[in-house]
C-alpha positions in Angstrom: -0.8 5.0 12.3 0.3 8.3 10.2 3.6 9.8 11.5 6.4 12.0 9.7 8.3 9.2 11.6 10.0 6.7 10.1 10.8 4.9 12.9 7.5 5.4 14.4 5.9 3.9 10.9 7.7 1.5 10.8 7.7 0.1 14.1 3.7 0.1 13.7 4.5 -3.0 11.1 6.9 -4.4 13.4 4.8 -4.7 16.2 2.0 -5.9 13.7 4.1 -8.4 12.6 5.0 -10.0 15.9 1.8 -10.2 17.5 0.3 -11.8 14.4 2.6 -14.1 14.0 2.3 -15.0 17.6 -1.1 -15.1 17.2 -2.0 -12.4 19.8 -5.0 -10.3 19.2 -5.2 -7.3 16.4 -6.8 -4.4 16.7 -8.4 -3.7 13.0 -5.2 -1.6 11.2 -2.7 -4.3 12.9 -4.8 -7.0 11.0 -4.6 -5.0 7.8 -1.3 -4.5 8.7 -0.4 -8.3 9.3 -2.7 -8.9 5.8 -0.6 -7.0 3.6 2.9 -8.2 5.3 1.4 -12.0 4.9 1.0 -11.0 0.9 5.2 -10.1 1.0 6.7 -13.1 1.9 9.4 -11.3 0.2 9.9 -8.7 3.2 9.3 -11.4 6.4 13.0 -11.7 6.4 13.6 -8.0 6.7 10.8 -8.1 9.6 12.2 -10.4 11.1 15.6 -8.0 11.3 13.9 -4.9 13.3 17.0 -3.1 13.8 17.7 -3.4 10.2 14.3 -2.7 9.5 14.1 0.0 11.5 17.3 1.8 10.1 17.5 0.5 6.5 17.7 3.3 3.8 16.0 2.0 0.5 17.5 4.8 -2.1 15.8 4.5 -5.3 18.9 5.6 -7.6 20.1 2.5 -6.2 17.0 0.5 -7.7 15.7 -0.4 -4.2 12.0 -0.2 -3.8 11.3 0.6 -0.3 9.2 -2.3 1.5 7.2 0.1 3.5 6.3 2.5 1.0 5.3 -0.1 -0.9 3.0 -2.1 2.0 1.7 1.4 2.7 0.3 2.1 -0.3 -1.5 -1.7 -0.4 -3.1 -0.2 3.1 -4.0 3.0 1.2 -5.9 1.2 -1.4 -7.2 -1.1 1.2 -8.5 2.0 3.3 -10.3 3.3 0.2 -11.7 0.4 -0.9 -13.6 0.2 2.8 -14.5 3.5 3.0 -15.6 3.7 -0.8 -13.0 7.5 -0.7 -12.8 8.3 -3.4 -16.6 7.7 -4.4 -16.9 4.9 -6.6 -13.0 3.8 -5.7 -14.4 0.4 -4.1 -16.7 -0.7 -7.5 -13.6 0.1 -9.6 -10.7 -1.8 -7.8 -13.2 -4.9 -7.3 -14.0 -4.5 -11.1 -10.4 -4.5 -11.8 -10.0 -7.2 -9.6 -12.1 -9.5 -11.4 -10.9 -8.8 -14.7 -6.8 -9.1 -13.9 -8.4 -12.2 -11.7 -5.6 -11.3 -9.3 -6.0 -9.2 -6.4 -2.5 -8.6 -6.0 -1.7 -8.1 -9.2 -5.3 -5.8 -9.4 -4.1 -3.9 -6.3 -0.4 -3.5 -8.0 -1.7 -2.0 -10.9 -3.8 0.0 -8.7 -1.4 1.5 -6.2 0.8 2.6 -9.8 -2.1 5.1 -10.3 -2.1 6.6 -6.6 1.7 6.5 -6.5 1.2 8.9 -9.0 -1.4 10.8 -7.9 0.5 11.4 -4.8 3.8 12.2 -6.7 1.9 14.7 -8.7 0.1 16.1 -5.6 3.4 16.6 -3.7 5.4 18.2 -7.4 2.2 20.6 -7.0 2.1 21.2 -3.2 -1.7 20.6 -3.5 -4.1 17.6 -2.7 -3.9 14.4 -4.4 -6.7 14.7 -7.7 -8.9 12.2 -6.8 -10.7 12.3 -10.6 -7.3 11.6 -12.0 -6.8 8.6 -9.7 -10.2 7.4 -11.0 -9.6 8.0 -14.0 -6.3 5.8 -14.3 -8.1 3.0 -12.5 -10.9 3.5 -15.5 -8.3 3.1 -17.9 -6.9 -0.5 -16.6 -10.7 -1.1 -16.4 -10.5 -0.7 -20.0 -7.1 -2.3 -20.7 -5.3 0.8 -21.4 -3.1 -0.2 -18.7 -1.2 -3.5 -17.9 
């Protein structure tokens, strides 16, 4: 699934996308895949469009969020979560979760702290600091964070 190709990345959701909706059998990232499209009705249209989808530009300056970069980092947290990586990652999200008492709302909050973390570990040219990452989710444990 991890490529320095956008097309490539992309077309992983496409294909996702298609056999789920169809139905046809998903190998265990497709359904996480197909989970986290299902949770953006917002982007089926654009999905539907793979061309488009496949060539679309999502420039920030022009106040786009990119739909990918933003399903990506739902699979991140999703990844984490199952692997428990960073230690103690899966007991804080699922603590959040129950407080917010929405787990997309909980995992939006969430993926604001490893944006960051991987913003700040790209600036740096170093690894992503996975205290720091704990330590934002601590702080929307704790309300310091909405």
């Amino acid at each position: 699934m991890y490529s320095t190709d956008r097309r490539q990345m992309r077309q992983t959701y496409l294909d996702a996308w298609e056999r789920g909706k169809k139905a046809e059998p998903l190998n265990s990232m497709q359904q996480m895949l197909f989970d986290v499209i299902k949770d953006h009705p917002e982007y089926h249209n654009l999905l539907d469009n793979p061309e488009r989808a496949l060539e679309a530009d999502f420039p920030p300056e022009a106040g786009e969020t990119n739909p990918f970069l933003h399903m990506s980092l739902h699979v991140s947290l999703r990844e984490m979560i199952q692997t428990d990586r960073p230690a103690g990652v899966r007991s804080l999200i699922n603590q959040i979760r129950l407080r917010v008492g929405d787990g997309m709302r909980a995992e939006h909050l969430c993926m604001d702290c490893l944006a960051e973390a991987m913003w700040k570990a790209q600036r740096n040219n170093q690894p992503p600091d996975e205290q720091g990452f704990l330590r934002c989710l601590n702080k929307i444990l704790k309300g310091r964070i909405r």
